[in-house]
PATIVEX-924630 format. One record per atom (N, C-alpha, C, O): x, y, z; atom name. Coordinates in steps of 0.001 Angstrom, whole numbers. Layout:
<recs>
+---------+---------+---------+------+
|      c1 |      c2 |      c3 | atom |
+---------+---------+---------+------+
|       X |       Y |       Z |   CA |
...
+---------+---------+---------+------+
</recs>
This chain:
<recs>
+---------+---------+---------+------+
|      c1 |      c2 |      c3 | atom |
+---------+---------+---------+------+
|  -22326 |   49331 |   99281 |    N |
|  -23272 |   48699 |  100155 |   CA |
|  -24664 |   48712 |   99528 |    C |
|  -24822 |   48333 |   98367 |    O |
|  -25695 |   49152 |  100299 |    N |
|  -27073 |   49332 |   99849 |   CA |
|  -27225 |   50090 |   98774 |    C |
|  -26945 |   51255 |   99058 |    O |
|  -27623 |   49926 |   97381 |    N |
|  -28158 |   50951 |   96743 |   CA |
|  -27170 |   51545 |   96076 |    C |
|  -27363 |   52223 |   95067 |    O |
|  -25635 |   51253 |   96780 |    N |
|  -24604 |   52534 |   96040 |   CA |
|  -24401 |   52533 |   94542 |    C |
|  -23565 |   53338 |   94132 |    O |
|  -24929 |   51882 |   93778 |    N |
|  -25176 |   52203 |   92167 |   CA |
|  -25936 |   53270 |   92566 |    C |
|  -25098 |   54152 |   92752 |    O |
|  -27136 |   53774 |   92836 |    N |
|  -27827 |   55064 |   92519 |   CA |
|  -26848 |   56036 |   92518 |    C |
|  -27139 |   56996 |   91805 |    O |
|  -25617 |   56116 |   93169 |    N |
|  -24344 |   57155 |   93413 |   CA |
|  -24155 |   57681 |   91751 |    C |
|  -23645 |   58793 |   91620 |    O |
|  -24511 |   56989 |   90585 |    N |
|  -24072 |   58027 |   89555 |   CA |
|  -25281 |   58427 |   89165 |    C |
|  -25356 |   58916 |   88038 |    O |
|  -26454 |   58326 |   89952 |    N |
|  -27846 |   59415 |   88886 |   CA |
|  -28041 |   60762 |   89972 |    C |
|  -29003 |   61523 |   90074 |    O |
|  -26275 |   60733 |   91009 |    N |
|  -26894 |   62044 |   92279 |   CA |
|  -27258 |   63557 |   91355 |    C |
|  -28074 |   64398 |   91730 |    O |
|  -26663 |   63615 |   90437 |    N |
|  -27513 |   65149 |   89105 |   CA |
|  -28812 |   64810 |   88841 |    C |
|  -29640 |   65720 |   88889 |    O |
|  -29154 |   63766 |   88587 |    N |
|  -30571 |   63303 |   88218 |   CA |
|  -31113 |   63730 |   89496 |    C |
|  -31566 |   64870 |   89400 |    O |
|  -31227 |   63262 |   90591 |    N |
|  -31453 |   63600 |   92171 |   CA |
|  -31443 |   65099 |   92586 |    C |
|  -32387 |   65559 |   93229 |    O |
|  -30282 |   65931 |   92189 |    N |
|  -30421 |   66860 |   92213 |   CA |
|  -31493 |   67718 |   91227 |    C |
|  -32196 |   68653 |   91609 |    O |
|  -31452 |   67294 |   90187 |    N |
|  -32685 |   67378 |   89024 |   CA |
|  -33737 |   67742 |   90049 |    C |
|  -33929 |   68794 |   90658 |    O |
|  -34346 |   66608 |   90070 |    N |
|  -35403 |   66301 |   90962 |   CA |
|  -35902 |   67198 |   92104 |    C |
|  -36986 |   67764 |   92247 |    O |
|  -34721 |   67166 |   92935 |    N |
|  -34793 |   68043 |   94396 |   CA |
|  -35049 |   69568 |   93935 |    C |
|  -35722 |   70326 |   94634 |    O |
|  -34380 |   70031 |   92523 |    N |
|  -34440 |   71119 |   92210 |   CA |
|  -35459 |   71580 |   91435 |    C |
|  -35636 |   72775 |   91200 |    O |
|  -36186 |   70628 |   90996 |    N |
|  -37829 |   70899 |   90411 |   CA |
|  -38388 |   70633 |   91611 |    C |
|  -38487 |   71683 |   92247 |    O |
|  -38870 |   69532 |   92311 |    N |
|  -39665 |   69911 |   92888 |   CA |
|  -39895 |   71011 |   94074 |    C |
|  -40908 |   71700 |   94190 |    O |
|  -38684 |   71040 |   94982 |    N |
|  -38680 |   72399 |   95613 |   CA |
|  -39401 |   73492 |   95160 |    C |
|  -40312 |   74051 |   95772 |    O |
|  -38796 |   73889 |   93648 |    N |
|  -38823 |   74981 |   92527 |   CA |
|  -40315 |   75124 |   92840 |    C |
|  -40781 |   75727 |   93807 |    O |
|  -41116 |   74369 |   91713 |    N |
|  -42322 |   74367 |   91643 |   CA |
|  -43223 |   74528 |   92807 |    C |
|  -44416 |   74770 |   92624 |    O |
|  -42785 |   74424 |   93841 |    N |
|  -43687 |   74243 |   95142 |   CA |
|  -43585 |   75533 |   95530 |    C |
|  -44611 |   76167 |   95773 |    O |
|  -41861 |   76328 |   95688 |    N |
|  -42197 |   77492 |   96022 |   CA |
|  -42392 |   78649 |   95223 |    C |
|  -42399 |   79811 |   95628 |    O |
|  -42606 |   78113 |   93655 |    N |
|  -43395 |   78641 |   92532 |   CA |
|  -44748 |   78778 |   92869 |    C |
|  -45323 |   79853 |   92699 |    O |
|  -45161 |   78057 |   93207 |    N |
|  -47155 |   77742 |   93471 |   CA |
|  -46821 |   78717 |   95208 |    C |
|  -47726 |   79496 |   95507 |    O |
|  -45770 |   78646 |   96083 |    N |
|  -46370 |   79428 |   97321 |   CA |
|  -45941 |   80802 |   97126 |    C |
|  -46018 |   81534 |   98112 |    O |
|  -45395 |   81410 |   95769 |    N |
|  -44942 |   82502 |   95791 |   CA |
|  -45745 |   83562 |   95056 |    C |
|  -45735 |   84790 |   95144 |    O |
|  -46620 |   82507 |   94113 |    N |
|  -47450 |   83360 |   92872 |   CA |
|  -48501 |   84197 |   93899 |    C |
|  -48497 |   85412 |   94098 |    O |
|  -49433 |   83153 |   94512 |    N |
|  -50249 |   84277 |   95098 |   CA |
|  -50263 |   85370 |   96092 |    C |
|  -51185 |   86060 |   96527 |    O |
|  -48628 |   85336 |   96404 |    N |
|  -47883 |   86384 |   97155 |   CA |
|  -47411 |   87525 |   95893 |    C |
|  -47314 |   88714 |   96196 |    O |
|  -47277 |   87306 |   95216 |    N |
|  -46581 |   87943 |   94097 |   CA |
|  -47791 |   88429 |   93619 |    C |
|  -47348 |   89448 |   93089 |    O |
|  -49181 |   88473 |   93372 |    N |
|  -50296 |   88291 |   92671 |   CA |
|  -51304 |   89183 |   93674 |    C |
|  -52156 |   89866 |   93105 |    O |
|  -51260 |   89203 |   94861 |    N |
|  -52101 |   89853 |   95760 |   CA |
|  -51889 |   91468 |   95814 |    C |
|  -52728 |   92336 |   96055 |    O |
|  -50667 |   91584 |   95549 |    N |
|  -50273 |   93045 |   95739 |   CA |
|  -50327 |   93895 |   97216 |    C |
|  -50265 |   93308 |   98297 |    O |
|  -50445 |   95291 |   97092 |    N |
|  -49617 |   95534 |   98282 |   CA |
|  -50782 |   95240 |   99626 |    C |
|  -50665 |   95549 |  100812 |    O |
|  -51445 |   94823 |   99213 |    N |
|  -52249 |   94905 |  100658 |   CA |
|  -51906 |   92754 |  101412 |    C |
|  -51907 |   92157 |  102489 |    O |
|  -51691 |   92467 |   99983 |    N |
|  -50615 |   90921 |  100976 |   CA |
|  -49713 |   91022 |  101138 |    C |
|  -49108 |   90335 |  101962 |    O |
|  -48912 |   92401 |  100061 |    N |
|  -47204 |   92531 |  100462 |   CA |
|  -47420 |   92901 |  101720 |    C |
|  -46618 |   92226 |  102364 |    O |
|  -48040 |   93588 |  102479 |    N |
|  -47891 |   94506 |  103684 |   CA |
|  -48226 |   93392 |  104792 |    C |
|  -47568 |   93385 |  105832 |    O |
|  -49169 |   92518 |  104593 |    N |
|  -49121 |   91491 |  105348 |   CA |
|  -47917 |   90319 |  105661 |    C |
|  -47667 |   89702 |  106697 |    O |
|  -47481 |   90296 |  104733 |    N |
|  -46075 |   89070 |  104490 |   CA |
|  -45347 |   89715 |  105217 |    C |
|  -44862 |   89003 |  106096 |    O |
|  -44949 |   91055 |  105275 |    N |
|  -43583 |   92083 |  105210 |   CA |
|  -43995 |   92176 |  106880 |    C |
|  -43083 |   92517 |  107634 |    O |
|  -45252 |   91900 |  107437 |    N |
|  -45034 |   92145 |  108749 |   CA |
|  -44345 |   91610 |  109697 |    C |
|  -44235 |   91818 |  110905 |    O |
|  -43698 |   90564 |  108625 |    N |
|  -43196 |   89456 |  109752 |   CA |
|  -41638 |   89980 |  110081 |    C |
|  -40960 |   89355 |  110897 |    O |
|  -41204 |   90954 |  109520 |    N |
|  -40000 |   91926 |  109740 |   CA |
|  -40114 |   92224 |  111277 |    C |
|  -39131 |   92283 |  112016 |    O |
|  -41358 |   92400 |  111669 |    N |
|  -41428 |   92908 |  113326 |   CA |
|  -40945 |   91833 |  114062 |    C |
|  -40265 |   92124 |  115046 |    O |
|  -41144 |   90623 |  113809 |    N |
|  -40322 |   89847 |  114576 |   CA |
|  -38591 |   90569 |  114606 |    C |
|  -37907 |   90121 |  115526 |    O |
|  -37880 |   91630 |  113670 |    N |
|  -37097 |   91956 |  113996 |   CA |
|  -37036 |   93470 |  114492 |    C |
|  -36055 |   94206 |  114384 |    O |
|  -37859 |   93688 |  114869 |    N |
|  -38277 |   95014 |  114841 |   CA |
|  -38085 |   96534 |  113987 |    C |
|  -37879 |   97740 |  114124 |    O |
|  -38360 |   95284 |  112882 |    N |
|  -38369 |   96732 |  111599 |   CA |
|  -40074 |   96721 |  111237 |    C |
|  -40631 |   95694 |  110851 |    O |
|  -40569 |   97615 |  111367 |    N |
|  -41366 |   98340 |  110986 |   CA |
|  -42131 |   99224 |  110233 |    C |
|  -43243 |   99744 |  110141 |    O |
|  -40371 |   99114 |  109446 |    N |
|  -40876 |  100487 |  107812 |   CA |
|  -41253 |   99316 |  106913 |    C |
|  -41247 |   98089 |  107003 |    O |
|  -41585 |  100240 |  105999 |    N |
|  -41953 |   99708 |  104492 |   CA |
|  -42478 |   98160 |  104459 |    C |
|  -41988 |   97497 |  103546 |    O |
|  -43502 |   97407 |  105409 |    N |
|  -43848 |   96468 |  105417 |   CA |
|  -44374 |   95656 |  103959 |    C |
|  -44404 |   94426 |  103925 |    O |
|  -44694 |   96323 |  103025 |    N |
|  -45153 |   96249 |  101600 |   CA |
|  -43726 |   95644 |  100427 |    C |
|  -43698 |   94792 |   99538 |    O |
|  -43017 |   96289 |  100818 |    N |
|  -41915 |   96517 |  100468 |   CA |
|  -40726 |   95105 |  100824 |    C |
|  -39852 |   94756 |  100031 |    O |
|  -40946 |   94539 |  102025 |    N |
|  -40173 |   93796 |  102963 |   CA |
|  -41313 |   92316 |  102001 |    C |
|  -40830 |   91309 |  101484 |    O |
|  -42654 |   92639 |  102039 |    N |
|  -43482 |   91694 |  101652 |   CA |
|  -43372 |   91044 |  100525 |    C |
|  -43622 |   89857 |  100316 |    O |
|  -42771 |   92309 |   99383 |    N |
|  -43273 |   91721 |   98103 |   CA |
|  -41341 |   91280 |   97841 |    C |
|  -41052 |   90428 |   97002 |    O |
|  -40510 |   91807 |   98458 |    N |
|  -39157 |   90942 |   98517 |   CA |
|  -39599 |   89634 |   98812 |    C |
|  -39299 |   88908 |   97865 |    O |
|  -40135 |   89060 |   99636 |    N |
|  -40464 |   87656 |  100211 |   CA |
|  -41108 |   86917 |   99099 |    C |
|  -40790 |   85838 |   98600 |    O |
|  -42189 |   87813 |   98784 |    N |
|  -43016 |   87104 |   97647 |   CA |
|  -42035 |   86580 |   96368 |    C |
|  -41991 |   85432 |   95926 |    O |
|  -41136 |   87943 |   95829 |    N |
|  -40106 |   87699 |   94970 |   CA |
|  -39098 |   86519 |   95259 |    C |
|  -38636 |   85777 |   94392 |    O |
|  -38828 |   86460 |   96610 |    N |
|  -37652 |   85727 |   96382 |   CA |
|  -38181 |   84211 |   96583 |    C |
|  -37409 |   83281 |   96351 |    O |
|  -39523 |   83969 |   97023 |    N |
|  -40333 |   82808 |   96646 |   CA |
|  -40944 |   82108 |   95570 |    C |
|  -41212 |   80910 |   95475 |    O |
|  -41204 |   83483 |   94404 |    N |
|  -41663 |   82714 |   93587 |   CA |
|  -40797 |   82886 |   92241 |    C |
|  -40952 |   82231 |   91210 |    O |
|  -39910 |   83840 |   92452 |    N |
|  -38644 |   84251 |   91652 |   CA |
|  -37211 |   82817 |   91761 |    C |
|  -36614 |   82061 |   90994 |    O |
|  -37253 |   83128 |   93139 |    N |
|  -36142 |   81827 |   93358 |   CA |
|  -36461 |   80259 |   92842 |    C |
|  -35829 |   79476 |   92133 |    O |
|  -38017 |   80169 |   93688 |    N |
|  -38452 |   79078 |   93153 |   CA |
|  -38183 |   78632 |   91576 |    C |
|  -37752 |   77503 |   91339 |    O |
|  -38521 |   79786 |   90275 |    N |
|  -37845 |   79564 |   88688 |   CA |
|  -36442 |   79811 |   88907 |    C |
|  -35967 |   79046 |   88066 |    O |
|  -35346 |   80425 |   89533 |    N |
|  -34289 |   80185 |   89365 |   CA |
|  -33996 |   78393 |   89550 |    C |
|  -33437 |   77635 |   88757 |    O |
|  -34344 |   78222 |   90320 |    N |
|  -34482 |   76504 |   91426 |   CA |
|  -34293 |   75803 |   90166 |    C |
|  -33263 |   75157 |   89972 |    O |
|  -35216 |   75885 |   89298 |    N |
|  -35602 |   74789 |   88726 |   CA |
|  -35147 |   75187 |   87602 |    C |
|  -35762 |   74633 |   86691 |    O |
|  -34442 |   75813 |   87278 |    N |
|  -33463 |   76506 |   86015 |   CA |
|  -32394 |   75870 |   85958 |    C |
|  -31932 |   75257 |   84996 |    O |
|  -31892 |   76025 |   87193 |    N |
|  -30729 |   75859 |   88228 |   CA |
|  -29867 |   77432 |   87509 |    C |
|  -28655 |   77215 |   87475 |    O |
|  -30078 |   78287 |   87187 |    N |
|  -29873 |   79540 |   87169 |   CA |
|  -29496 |   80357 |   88239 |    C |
|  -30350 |   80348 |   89126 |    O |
|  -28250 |   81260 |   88543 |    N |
|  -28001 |   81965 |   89667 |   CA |
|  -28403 |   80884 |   90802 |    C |
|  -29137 |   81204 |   91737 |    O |
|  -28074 |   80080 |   90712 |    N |
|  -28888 |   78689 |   92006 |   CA |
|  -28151 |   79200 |   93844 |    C |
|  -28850 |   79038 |   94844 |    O |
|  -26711 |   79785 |   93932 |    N |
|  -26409 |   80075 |   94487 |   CA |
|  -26854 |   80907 |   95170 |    C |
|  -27026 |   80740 |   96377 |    O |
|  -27249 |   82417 |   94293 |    N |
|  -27907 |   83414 |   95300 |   CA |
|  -29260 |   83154 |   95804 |    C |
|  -29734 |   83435 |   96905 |    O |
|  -30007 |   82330 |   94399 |    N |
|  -31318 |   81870 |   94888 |   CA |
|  -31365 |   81270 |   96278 |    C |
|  -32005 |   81578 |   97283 |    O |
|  -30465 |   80296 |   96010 |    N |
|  -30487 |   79254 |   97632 |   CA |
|  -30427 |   80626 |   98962 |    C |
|  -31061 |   80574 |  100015 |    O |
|  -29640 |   81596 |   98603 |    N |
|  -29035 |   82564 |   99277 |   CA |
|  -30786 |   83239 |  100312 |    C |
|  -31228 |   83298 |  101459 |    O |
|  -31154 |   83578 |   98958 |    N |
|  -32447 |   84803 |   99348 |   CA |
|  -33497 |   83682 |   99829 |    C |
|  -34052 |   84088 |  100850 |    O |
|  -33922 |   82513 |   99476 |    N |
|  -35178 |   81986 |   99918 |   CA |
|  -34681 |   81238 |  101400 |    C |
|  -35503 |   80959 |  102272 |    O |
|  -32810 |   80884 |  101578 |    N |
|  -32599 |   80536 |  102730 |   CA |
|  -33013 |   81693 |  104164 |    C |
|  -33304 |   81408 |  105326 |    O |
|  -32900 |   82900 |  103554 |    N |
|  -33166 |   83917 |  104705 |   CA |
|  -34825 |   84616 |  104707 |    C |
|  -35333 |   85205 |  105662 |    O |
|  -35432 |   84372 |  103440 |    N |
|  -36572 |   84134 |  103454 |   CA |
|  -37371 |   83104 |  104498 |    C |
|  -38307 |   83486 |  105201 |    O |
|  -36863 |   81756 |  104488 |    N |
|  -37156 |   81236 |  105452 |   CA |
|  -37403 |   80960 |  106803 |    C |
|  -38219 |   80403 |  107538 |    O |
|  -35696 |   81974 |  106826 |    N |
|  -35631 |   81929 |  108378 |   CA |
|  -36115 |   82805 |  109325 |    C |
|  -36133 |   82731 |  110553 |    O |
|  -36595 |   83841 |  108378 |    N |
|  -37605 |   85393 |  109014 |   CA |
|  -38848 |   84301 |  109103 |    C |
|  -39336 |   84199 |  110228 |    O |
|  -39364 |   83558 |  108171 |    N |
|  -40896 |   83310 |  108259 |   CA |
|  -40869 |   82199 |  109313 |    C |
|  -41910 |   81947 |  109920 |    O |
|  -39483 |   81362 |  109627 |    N |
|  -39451 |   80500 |  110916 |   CA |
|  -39499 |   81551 |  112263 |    C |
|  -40322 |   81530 |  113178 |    O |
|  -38450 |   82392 |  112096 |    N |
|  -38593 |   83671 |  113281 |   CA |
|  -40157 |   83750 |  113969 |    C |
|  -40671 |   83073 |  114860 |    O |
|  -40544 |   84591 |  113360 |    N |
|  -41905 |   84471 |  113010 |   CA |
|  -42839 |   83879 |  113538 |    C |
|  -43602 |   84249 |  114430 |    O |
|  -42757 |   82615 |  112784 |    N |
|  -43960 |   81712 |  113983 |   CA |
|  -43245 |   81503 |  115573 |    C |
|  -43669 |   81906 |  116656 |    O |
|  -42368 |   80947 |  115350 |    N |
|  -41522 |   81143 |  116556 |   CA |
|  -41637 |   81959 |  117788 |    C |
|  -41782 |   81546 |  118939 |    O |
|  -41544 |   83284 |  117330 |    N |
|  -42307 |   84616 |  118348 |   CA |
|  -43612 |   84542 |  118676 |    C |
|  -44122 |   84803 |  119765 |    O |
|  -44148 |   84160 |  117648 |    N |
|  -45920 |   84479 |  117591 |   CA |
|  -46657 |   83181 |  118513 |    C |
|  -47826 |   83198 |  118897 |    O |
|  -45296 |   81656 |  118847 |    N |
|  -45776 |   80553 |  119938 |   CA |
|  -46521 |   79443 |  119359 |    C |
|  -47141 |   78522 |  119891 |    O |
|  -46233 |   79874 |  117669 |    N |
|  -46698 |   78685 |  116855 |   CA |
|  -46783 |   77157 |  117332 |    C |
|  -45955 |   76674 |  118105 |    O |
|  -47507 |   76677 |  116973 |    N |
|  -47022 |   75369 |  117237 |   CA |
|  -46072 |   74649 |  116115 |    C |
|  -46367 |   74843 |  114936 |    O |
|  -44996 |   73864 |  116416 |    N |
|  -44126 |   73076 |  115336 |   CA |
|  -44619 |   72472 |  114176 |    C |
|  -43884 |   72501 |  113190 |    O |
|  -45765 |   71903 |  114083 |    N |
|  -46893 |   72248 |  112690 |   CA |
|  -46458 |   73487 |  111754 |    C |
|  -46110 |   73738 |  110600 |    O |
|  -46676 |   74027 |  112860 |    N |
|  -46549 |   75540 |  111703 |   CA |
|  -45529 |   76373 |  111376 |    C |
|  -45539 |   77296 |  110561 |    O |
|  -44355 |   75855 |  112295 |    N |
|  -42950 |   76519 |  111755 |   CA |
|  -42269 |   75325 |  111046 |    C |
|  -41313 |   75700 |  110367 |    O |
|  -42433 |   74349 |  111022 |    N |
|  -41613 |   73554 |  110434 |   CA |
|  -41092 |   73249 |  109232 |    C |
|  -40003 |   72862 |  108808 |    O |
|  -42234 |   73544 |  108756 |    N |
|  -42019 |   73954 |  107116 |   CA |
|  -40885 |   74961 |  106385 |    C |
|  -40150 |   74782 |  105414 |    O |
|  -41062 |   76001 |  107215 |    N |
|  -40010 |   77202 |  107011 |   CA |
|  -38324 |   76732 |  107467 |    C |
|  -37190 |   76931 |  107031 |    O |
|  -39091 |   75859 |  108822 |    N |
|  -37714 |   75641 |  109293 |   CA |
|  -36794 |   74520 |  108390 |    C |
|  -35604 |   74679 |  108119 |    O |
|  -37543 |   73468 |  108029 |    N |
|  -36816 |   72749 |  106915 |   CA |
|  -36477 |   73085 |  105451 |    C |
|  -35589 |   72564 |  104777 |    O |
|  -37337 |   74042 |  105079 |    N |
|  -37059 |   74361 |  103748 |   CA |
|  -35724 |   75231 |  104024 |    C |
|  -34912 |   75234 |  103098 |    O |
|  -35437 |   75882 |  105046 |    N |
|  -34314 |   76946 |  105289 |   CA |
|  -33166 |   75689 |  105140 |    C |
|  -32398 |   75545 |  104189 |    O |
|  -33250 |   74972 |  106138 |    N |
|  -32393 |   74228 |  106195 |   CA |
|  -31751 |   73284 |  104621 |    C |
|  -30548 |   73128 |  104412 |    O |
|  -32362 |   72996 |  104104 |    N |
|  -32409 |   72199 |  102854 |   CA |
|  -31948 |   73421 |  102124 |    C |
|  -30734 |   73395 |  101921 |    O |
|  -32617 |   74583 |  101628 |    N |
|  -31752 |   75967 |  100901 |   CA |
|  -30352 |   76007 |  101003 |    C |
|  -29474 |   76022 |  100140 |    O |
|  -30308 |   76026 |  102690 |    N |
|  -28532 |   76139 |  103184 |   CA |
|  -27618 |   75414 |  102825 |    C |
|  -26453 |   75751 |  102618 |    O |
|  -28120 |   74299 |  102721 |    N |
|  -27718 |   72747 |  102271 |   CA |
|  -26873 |   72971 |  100901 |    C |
|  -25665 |   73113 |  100711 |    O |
|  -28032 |   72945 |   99989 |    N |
|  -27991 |   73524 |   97944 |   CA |
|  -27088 |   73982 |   98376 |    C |
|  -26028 |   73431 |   98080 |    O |
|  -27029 |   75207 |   99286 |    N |
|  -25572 |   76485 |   98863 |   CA |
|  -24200 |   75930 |   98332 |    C |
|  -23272 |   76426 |   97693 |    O |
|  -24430 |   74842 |   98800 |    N |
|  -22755 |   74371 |   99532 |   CA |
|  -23101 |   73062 |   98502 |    C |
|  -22077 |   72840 |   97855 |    O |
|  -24090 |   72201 |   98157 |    N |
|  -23536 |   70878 |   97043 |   CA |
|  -23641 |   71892 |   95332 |    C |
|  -22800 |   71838 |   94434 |    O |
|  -24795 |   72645 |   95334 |    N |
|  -24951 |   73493 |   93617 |   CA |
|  -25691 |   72723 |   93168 |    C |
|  -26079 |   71621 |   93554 |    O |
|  -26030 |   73700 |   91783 |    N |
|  -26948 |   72585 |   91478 |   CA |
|  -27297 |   71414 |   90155 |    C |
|  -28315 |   71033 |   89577 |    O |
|  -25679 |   71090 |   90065 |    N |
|  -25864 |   69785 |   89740 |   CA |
|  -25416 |   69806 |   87961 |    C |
|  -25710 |   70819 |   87326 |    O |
|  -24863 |   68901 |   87404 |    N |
|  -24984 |   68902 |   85995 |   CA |
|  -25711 |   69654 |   84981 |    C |
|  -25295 |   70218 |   83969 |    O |
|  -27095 |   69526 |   85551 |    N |
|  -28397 |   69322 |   84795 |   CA |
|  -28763 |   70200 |   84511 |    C |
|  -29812 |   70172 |   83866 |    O |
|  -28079 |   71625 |   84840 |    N |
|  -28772 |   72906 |   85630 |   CA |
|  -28295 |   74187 |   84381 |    C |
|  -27349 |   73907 |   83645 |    O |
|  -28724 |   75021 |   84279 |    N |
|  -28418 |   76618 |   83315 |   CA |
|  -26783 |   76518 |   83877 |    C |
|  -25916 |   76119 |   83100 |    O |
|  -26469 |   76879 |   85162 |    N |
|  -25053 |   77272 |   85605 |   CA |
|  -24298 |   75896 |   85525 |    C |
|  -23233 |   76091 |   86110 |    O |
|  -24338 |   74703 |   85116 |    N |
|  -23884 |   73516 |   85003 |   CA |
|  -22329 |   73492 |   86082 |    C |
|  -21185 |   73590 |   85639 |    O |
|  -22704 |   73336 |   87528 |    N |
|  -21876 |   72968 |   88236 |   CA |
|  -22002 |   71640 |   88902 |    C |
|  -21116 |   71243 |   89660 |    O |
+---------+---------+---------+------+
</recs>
C-alpha cells in the first residue's frame, strides 16, 4: 500500500530510533551522572514514591547510570536488551513519581512514553545495524 517499499530500510529505522533515543538520554543522563551525590540523593528520592527511603544517593546515581549508561548501550545497540530493561523501569519510577506528586501530563509524559517505547525495543531488538546484530 502506502510507502510499503520503506519495509526494507526498518534496520536503518531502527538505526535511527536507536541513536536518537541514545543520544538524548546520553545528554539527560550526563548531568545526573556529573552532579554527584548531592543530585544522586535528589534523583534517588523519587524511590519514596515507593516507599523506600534508604540509600537515596545510591537509588540516584543507578538512575543516572542507567540513563546515561543505557543511553551508549542504545546507540551501540550493545546489551540493547537489558539496556531497554533498566531505562524501561527507570522510567516508570520517574512516571510514578510525577504521578504521586499531581504533576500535570506535561510533566509525566515524557517518562511515560519513553517507558513505553523502551518496552517496545525489548521485544523488536535492535536491529541489523547494532554491536549484538539481531
Amino acid at each position: 500500500m502506502i510507502l510499503t517499499h520503506l519495509t526494507k530500510y526498518r534496520d536503518t529505522g531502527l538505526l535511527l530510533l536507536r541513536v536518537g533515543l541514545g543520544v538524548m538520554f546520553i545528554l539527560h543522563g550526563w548531568p545526573k551522572i556529573s552532579g554527584g551525590p548531592e543530585v544522586w540523593t535528589k534523583v534517588g528520592g523519587a524511590m519514596r514514591s515507593f516507599n523506600v527511603d534508604l540509600f537515596p544517593a545510591v537509588w540516584g546515581f543507578m538512575a543516572a547510570f542507567a540513563e546515561f549508561g543505557g543511553g551508549i548501550l542504545l546507540v551501540l545497540g550493545l546489551l540493547f536488551r537489558p539496556a531497554c530493561i533498566l531505562l524501561t523501569v527507570t522510567m516508570l519510577v520517574a512516571w510514578r513519581m510525577h504521578a504521586l506528586n499531581g504533576d500535570p501530563f506535561v510533566k509525566w509524559s515524557h517518562a511515560a512514553e519513553s517507558a513505553i517505547v523502551f518496552f517496545s525495543l525489548l521485544f523488536i531488538g535492535p536491529g541489523r545495524y547494532s554491536v549484538d546484530k539481531q
